[in-house]
C-alpha positions as a Python dict, from the first residue, in 0.01 Angstrom:
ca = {
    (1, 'X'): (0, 0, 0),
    (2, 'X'): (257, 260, -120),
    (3, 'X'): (139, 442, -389),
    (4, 'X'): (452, 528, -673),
    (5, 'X'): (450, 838, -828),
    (6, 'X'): (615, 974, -1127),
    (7, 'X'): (684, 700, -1441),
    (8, 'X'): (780, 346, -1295),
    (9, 'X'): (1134, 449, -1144),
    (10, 'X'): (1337, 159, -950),
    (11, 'X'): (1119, 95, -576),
    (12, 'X'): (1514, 154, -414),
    (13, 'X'): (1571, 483, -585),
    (14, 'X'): (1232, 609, -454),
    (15, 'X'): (1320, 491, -87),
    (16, 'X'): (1653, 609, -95),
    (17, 'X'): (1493, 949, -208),
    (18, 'X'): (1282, 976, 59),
    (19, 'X'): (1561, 862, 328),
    (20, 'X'): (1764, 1210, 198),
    (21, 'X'): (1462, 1387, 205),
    (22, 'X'): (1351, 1291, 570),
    (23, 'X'): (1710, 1371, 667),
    (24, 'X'): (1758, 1706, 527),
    (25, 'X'): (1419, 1799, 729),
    (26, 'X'): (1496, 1657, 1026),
    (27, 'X'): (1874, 1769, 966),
    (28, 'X'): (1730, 2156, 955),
    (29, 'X'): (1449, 2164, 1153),
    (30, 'X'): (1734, 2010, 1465),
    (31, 'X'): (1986, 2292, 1345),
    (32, 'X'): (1729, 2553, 1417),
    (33, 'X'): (1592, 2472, 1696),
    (34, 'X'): (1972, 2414, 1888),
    (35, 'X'): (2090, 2705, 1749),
    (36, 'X'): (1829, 2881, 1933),
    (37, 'X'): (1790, 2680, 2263),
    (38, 'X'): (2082, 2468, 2293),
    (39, 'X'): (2106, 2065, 2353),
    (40, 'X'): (1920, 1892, 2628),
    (41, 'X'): (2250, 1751, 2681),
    (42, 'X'): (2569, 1667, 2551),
    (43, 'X'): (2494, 1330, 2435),
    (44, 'X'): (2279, 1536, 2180),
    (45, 'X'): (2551, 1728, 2023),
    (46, 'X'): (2770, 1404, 1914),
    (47, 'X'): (2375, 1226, 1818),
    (48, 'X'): (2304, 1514, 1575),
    (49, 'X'): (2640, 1540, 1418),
    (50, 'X'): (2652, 1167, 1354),
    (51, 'X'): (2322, 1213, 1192),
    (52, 'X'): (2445, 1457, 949),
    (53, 'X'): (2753, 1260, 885),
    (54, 'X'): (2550, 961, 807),
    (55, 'X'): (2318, 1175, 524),
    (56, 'X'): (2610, 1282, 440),
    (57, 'X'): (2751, 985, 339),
    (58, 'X'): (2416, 873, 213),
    (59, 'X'): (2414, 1110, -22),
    (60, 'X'): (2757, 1133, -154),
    (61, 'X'): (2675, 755, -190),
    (62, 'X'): (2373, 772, -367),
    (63, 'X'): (2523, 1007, -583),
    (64, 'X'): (2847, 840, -654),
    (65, 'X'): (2636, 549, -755),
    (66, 'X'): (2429, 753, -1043),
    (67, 'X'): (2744, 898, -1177),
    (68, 'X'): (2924, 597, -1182),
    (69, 'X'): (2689, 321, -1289),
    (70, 'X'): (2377, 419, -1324),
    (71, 'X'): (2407, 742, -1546),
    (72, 'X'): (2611, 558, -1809),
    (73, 'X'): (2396, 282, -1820),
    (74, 'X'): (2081, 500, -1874),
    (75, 'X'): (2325, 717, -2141),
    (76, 'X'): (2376, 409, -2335),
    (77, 'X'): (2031, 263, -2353),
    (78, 'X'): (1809, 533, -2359),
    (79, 'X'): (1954, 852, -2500),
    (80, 'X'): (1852, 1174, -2494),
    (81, 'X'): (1753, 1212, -2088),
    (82, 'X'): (1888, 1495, -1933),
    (83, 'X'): (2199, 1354, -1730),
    (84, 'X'): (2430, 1640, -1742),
    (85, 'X'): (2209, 1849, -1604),
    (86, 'X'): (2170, 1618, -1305),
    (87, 'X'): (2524, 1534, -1270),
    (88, 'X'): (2588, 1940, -1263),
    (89, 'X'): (2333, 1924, -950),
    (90, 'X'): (2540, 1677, -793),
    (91, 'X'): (2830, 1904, -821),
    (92, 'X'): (2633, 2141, -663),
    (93, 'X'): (2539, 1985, -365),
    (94, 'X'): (2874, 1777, -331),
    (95, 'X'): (3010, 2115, -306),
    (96, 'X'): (2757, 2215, -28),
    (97, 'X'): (2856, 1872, 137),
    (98, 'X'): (3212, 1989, 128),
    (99, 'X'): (3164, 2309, 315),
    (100, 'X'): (2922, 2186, 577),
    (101, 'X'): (3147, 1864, 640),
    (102, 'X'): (3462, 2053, 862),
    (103, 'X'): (3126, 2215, 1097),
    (104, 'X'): (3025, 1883, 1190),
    (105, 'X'): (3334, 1831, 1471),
    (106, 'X'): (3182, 2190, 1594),
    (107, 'X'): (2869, 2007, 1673),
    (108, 'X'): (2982, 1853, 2006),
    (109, 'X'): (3034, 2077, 2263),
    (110, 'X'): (3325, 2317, 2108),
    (111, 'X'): (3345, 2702, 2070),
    (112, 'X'): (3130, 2813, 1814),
    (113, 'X'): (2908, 2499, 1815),
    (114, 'X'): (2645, 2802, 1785),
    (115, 'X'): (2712, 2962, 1463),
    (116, 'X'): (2825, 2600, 1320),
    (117, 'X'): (2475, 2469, 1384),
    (118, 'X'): (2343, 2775, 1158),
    (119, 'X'): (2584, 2769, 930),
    (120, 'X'): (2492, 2358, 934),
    (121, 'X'): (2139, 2492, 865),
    (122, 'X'): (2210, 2704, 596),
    (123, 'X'): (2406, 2442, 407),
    (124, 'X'): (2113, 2164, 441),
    (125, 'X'): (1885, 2473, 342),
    (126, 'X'): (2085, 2528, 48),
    (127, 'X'): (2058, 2139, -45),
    (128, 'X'): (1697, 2160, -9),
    (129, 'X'): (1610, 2367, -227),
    (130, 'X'): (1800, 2154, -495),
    (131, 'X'): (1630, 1815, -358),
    (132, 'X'): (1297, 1806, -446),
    (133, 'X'): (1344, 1920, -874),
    (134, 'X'): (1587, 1704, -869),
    (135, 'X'): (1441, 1363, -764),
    (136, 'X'): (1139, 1460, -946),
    (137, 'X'): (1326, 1479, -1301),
    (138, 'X'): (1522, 1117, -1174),
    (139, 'X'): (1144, 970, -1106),
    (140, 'X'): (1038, 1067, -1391),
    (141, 'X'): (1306, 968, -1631),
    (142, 'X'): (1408, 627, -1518),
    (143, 'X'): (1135, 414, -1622),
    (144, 'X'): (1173, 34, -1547),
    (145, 'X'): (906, -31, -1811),
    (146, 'X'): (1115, 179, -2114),
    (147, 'X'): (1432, -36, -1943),
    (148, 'X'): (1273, -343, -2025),
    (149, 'X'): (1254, -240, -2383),
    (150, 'X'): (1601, -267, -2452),
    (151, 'X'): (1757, -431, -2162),
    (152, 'X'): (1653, -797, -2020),
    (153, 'X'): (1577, -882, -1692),
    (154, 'X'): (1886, -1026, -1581),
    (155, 'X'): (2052, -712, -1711),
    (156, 'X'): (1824, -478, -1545),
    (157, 'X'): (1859, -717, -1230),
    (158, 'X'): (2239, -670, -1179),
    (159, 'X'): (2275, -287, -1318),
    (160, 'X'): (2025, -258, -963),
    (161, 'X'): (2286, -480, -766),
    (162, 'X'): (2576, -311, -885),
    (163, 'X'): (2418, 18, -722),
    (164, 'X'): (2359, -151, -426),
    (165, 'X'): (2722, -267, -351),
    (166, 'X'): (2852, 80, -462),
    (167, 'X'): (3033, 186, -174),
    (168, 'X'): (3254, 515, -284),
    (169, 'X'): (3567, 616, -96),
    (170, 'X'): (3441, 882, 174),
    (171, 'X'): (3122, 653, 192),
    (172, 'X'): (3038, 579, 587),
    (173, 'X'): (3055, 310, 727),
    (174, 'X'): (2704, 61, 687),
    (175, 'X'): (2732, -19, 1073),
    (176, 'X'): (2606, 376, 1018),
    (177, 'X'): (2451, 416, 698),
    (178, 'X'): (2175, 89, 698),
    (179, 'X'): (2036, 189, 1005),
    (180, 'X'): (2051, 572, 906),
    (181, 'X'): (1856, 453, 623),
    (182, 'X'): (1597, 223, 754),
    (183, 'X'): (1533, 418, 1054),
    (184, 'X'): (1465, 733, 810),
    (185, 'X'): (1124, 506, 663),
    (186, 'X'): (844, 463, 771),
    (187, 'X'): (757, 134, 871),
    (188, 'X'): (630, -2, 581),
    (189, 'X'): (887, 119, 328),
    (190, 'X'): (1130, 8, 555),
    (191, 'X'): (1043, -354, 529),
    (192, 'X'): (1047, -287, 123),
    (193, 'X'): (1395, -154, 199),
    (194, 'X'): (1477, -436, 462),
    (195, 'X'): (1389, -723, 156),
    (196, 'X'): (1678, -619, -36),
    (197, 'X'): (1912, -693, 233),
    (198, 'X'): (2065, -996, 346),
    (199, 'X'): (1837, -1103, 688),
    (200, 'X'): (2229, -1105, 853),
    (201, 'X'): (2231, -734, 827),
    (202, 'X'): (1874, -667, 936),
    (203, 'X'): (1784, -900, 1185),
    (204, 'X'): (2153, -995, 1345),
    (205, 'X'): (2387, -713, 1279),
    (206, 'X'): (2201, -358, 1302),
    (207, 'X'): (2026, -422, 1626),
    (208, 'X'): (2336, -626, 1772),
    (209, 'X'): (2763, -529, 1719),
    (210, 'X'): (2648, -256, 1509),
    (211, 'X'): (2393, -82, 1780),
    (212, 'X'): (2671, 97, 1976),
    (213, 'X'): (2774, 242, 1650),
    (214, 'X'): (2423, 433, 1505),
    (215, 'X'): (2244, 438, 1872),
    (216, 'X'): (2348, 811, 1951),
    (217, 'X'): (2123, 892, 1644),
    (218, 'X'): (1796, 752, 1781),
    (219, 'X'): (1674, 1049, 1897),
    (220, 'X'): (1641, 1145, 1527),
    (221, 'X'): (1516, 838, 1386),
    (222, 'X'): (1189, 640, 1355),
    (223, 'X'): (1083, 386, 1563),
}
């Protein structure tokens, strides 16, 4: 049984944390190590820069979605959290994002695919060390059980489906970005992830039309 830490936050905004966070490890940790060696072969280059594009996208996602909908609602309800100091971290790392996007074409086989995997590396270093205070303040501030104080369930029920829709210009595409996040959970908070997503999606569409799409990033996912 997963154990939750931090007040009650949402169950999705703690998986979708730990998606980001698996990625940006496994995102610089695979930098490092083809920086210094070099791909087993070139089917790893265009793997590991879809990867990247896909946390990416995640991430601007995720982060669109606070801003946008789940920020004011939280502003409105229960004043007094500290949301403009979060939404000046996502500046931050949306401006990281911005740099390390124009390396990612450098990532397949063209000249200086070397120094654009550390410079890659340094970016997704840089958004590290942002990560981890930052999810802890958002786990700890958005409490379900304070929600349900001033907001009813049906309320509460479609602010959560709202963020789940959210799909931001810039966002990748889900044939991408479901399997990039399932495949980034273990197991078992995977199928707390899969239940909020139609069985179409799961069952039909990510390991059917949409496998030729994510399958060069296996090699970086879970089984």
């Amino acid at each position: 049984m997963t154990e939750w830490k931090g007040a009650d936050p949402p169950i999705s905004l703690v998986l979708i944390h730990r998606v980001i966070t698996r990625g940006l490890e496994v995102g610089m940790r695979h930098a490092a190590s083809f920086a210094r060696d070099g791909y087993a072969g070139p089917a790893a280059g265009a793997g590991f820069a879809l990867y990247l594009r896909a946390l990416a996208g995640v991430l601007h996602q995720h982060h669109s979605g606070e801003d946008e909908i789940a920020f004011p609602f939280l502003r409105e309800r229960l004043p007094g959290l500290p949301l403009d100091a979060l939404i000046a971290e996502h500046v931050q790392m949306a401006s990281v994002l911005e740099e390390m996007t124009p390396l990612l074409d450098m990532l397949k086989g063209q000249a200086g695919e070397g120094a654009a995997l550390e410079a890659a590396g340094e970016a997704l270093a840089r958004l590290a060390k942002i990560w981890p205070g930052h999810i802890g303040v958002e786990e700890t501030i958005i409490s379900m059980k304070r929600l349900g104080t001033v907001a009813g369930a049906e309320e509460l029920a479609a602010w959560l489906a709202s963020m789940a829709r959210h799909r931001p210009e810039g966002a990748a595409p889900d044939a991408v970005t479901v399997p990039f996040v399932l495949y980034n959970l273990s197991p078992e908070d995977r199928a707390i992830m899969a239940k909020n997503m139609p069985p179409l999606i799961t069952q039909e569409l990510v390991p059917g039309p949409w496998l030729a799409q994510w399958a060069p990033m296996k090699p970086f996912l879970l089984d």
